[in-house]
N, C-alpha and C positions, 0 to 999 in steps of 0.2 A: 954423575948418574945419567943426566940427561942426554950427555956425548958418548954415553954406552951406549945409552937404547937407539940412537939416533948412527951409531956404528952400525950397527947391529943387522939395520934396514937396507941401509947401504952395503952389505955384505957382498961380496962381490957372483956371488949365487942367486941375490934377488937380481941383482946389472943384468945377469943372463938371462934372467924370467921375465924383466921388463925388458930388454930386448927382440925377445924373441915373439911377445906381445903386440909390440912395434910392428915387427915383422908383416904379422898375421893382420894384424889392422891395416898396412898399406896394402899387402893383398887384396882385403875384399873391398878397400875402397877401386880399386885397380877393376876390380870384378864388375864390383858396381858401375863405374864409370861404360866399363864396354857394355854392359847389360843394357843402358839406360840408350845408347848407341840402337839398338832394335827393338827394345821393349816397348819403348815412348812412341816410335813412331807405330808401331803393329799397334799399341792400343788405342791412337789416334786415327789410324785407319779403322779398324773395327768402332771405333765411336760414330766416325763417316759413314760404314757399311750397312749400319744398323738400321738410319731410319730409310735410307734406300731402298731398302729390300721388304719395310713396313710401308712405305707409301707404293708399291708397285701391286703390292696384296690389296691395299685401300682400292687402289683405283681397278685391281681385277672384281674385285666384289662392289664396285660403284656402276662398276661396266656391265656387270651382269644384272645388279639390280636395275639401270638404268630400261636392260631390256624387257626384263619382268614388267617395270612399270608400263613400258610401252607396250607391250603384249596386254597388260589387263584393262589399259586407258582404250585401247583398238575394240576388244571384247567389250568393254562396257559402252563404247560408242557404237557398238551396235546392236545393244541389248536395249540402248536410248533409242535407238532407229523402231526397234521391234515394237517398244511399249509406246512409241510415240505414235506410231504406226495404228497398235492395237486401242491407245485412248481415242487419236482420232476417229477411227470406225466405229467404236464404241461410243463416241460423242453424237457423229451423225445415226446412228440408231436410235439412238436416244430421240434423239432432235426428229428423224421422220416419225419415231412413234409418239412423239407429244402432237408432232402437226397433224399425224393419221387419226389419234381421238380428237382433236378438235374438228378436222376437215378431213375425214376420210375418205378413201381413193373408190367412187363408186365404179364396181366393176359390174351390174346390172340395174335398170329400170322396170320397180317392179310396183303395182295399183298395188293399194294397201290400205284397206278402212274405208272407203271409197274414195279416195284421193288420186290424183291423178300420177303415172309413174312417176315424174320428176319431184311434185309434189310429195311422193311418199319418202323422199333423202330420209326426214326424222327418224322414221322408223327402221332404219338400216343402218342406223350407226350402234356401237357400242356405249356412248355417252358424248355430252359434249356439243357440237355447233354442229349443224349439217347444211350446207349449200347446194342448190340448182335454181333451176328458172328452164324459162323461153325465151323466144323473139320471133315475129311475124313480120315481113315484110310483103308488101304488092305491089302490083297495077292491076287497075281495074278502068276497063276501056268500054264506053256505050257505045250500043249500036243505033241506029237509026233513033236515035232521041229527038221527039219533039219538043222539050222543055227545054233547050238551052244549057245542059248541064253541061260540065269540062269530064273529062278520063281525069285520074290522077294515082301516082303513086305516094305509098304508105307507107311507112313505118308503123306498120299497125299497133304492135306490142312487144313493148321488152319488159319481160316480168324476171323478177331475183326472190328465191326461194330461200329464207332464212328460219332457223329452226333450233332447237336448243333441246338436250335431252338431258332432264337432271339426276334420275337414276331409271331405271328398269322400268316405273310407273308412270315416273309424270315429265309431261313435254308439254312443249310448246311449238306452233308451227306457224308461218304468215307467207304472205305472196302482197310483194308490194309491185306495182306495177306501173308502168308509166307508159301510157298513150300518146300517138301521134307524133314522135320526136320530142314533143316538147310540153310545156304548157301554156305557152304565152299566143301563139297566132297558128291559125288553119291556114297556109297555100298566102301567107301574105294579111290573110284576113283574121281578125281574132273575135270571141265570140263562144256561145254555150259550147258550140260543137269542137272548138280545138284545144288542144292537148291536157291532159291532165295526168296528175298522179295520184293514184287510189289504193288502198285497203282493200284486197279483194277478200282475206280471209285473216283473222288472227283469230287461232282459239287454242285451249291448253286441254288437253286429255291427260285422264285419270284411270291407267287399264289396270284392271283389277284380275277380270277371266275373259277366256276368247270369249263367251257369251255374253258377258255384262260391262259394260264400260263407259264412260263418263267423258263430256266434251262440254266444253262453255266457252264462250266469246262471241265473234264476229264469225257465223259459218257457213258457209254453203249450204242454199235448197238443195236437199236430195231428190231432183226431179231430172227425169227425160237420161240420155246417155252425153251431153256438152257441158251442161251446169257442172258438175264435179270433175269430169275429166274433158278438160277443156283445153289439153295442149298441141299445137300442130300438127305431127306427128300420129295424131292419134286420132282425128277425123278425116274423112274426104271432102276434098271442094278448099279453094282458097279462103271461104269466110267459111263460118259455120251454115247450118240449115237454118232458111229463114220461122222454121216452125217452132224450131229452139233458139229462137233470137227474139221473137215478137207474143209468141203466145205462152213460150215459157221463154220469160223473160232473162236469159243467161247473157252476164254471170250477175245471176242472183244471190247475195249474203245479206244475211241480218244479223241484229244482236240475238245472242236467246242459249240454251242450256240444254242439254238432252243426255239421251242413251244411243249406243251402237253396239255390236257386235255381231257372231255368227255362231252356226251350229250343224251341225252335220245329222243329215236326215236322208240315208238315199241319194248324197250329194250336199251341196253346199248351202246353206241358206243365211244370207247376211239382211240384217236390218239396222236401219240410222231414224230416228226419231227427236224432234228438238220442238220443245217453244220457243218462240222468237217474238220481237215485234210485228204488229203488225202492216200491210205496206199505207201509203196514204191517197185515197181516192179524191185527194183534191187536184194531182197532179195526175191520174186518168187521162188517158189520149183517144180520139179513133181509133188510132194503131194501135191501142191495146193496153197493157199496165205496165208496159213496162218503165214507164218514168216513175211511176208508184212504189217502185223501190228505194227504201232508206240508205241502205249498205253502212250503217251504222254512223253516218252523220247528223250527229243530236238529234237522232231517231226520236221521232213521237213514239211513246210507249202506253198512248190510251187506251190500246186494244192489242190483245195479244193476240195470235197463232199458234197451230197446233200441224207442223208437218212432219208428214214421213216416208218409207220408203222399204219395200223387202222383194229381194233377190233371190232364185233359185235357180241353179245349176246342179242338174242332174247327172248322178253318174253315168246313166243309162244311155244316155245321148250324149258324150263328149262334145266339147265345143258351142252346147245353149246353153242360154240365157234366155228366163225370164221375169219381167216385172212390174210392179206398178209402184208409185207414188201419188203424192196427197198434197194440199194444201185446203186448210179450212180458217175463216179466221176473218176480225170484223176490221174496216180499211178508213170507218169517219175518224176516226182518232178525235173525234168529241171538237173538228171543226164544223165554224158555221158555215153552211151551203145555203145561203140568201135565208136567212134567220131561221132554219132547221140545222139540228143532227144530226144526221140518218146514223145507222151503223153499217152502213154499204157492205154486208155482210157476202163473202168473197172464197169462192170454190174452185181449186183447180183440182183436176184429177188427169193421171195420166198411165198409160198401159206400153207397155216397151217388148220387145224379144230382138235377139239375139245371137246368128249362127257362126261359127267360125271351123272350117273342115280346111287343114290343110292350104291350099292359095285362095279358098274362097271365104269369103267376106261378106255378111248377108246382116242389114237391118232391117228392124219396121216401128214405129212410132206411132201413137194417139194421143191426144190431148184435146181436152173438152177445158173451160172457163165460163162459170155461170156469177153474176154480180146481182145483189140486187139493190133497189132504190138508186138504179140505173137512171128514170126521170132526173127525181131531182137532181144527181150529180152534174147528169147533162146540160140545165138548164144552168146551175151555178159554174160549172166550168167553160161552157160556152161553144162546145162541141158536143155531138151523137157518139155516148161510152154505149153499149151493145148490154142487151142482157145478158147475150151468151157470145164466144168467141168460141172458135172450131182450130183445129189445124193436124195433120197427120203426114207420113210420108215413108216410102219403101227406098231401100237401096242397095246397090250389089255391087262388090269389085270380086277383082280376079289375078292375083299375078302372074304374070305369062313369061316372065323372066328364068324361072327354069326350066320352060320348054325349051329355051333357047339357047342357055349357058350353062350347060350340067355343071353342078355345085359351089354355085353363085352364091354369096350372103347379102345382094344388094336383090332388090324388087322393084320391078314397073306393070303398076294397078290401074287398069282402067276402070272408069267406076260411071257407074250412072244414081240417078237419083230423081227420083217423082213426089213431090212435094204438094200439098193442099191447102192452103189455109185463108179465114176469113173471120179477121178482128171485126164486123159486122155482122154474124153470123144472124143475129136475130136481135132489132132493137125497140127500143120503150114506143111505146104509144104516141103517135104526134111530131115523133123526131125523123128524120131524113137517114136513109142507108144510103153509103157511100158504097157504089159498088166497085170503086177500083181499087177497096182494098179487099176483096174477093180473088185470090188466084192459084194459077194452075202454073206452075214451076219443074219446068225441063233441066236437068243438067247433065253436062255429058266434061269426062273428066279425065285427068290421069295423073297419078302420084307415081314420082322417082324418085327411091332412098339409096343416097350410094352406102349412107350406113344407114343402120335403125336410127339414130339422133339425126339426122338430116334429111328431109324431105323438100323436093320442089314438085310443085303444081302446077298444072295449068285447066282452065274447065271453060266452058262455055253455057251460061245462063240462057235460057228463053222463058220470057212470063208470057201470061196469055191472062188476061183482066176484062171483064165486060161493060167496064165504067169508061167514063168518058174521058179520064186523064191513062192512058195506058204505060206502063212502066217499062222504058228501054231495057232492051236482052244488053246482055253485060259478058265480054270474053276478058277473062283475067289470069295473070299469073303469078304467080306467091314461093315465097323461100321461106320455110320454117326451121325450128330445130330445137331441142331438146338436151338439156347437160343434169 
């Protein structure tokens, strides 16, 4: 059975079928064989082909980004430039407007309250610190001296205006000043008369309206036209006037507290009013009171003072001024003068005017000083103090600088000045008048400002005295100036 079915398969018709089977199999091995001959390698190539043709696209799109980048690194290195540029300028703006409210840039000098221009910085700032000053320098050469005296030049005064404004109302303002170069020696020699540094004024304002306002401290007499406005620039003559040096004794400050302000009436009318200490007539001179000033060191305050002062500028007359001031007030401060107290009760009064037209320059001054219990001071201090003291004086300049230089902003002032005065003018009963301190003072002068803050001088003193010591004429010349 089993060699049937096993015939059967072996039939010589399946021989043909698996032959021809055969056949067809070596064929397509045959086929395959040559296929594999160009298939392998073309797919081997395109294997190759592929990432070549991807990395050349990589590096086109790296090259192009690479440029982008470089383009926006270029643009933003100069957008760095621009804002580094704009914070800088922006920094120092900052920075000049922090320094400009502290120390702001004065672009004029202007009198204010009756301070003198430089002195008025405080009130020209918007808040904050305010700086100016002076300085005074000379020679001063005698003529025909019979006392033996030397010429010498000075360093008269370097004064530094420091000031503080803490909002819209309230300041403070001071003038520290320092004499003679130094404070230690005069010319070699040392002694009362060389160098010091002083307090001329520290006091704080309280401004409320232009009419009513408030000052305390250490302040200036408002007397005569030097005392308050007492900077180079702003006088004629290398010194000031002897009449506001001895009879009003500038620069006079005390402690004490008052009112100022101004009002408009037809013009201008300003007034300053203070109590203060009063001065001490234990240190009264011949020459007058002016050592009797405290200027607020550990001021005796046994007796007080009552000074003042009102101004009037009329619209009517452009360019006057005029005024008077006051001082009244007791000078014993409750010392003993050889086992008394007097109250040396102490008057000054004084009357001023004013003219200024275009290059002319026109003043005139009075001043009266009446003491009394003038004896006894004299006798405990050991010098003739005067009941009454006197002194006045006229003056006139001229600038002739734009006759000469059409539209000049510098000026050259000749000026003259007649002066009177007599710290003896009338004394106690019993005591001895000095008449050489009785005189009559010529001066003849001339001021050159190449700008308004700089002045030089030069003038030529002659006294005329009927006493038996006569006081050499004096030619001097002086460099001021004003910030």
């Amino acid at each position: 059975m089993y060699g049937a079915h096993y015939m059967g398969i072996a039939s010589p018709a399946n021989a043909k079928c698996l032959k021809e089977m055969r056949c067809l199999w070596m064929r397509f091995d045959k086929c395959m064989k040559q296929l594999s001959k160009y298939i392998i390698p073309l797919l081997g190539s395109l294997a190759m082909a592929a990432p070549t043709v991807s990395t050349a696209d990589e590096l086109a799109e790296i090259k192009a980004l690479k440029e982008r980048l470089a383009a926006l690194e270029t643009k933003l290195t100069e957008q760095d430039k621009k804002v580094e540029q704009r914070t800088t300028t922006l920094a120092t703006e900052i920075q000049q407007s922090r320094i400009g409210q502290l120390i702001p840039e004065k672009k004029e000098l202007k009198s204010q309250w009756g301070m003198g221009p430089a002195a008025s910085s405080v009130y020209n700032v918007p808040g904050g610190i305010s700086l100016g000053g002076y300085g005074e320098m000379n020679y001063r050469g005698l003529v025909n001296d019979g006392q033996g005296k030397a010429d010498k030049g000075d360093i008269l005064r370097l004064v530094t205006y420091v000031g503080y404004k803490f909002n819209d109302n309230i300041l403070f303002n001071s003038e520290i000043e320092l004499e003679h170069g130094n404070t230690d020696e005069m010319g070699g020699d040392s002694g009362e008369d060389s160098g010091k540094v002083s307090v001329e004024f520290a006091y704080m304002d309280f401004l409320a309206e232009k009419e009513f306002n408030v000052r305390a401290g250490s302040v200036l007499i408002p007397m005569g036209f030097i005392n308050e406005i007492h900077e180079p620039t702003y006088f004629y003559g290398v010194v000031r006037p002897d009449v506001e040096r001895y009879i009003i004794p500038s620069t006079w400050n005390e402690l004490g507290a008052g009112f100022f302000g101004q009002a408009e009436a037809a013009g201008k009318l300003e007034y300053r009013t203070y109590l203060v200490n009063g001065l001490r007539a234990s240190r009264f001179e011949d020459s007058g009171i002016r050592e009797g000033r405290q200027s607020g060191n550990k001021a005796l305050f046994e007796d007080v003072a009552w000074t003042g002062r009102l101004d009037y500028s009329p619209d009517a007359i452009p360019g006057l001024l005029v005024g008077s001031s006051f001082w009244i007030g007791n000078s014993g401060q409750n010392e003993d003068f050889n086992g008394s107290t007097p109250n040396v009760r102490t008057i000054v009064g004084e009357a001023h005017a004013q003219y200024r037209y275009r290059q002319l320059s026109m003043r005139a001054l009075g001043v009266w000083t009446g003491i009394d219990d003038a004896a006894t001071v004299s006798t405990a201090n050991g010098e003739t103090i005067a009941d009454r003291q006197n002194g006045w004086y006229v003056e006139g300049a001229y600038d002739v600088l734009p006759h000469l230089v059409r539209g000049t902003r510098q000026s050259v002032e000749p000026f003259f000045r007649y002066e009177q005065l007599d710290t003896q003018a009338a004394v106690p009963s019993g005591f001895a008048r000095n008449d050489s301190l009785d005189k009559q003072i010529y001066t003849v002068g001339v001021s050159y400002k190449p700008v308004d803050k700089v002045v030089i001088k030069a003038d030529y003193k002659n006294y005329q005295t009927d006493g038996p010591t006569p006081t050499a004429d004096e030619v001097a010349v002086g460099l001021g100036f004003v910030y």
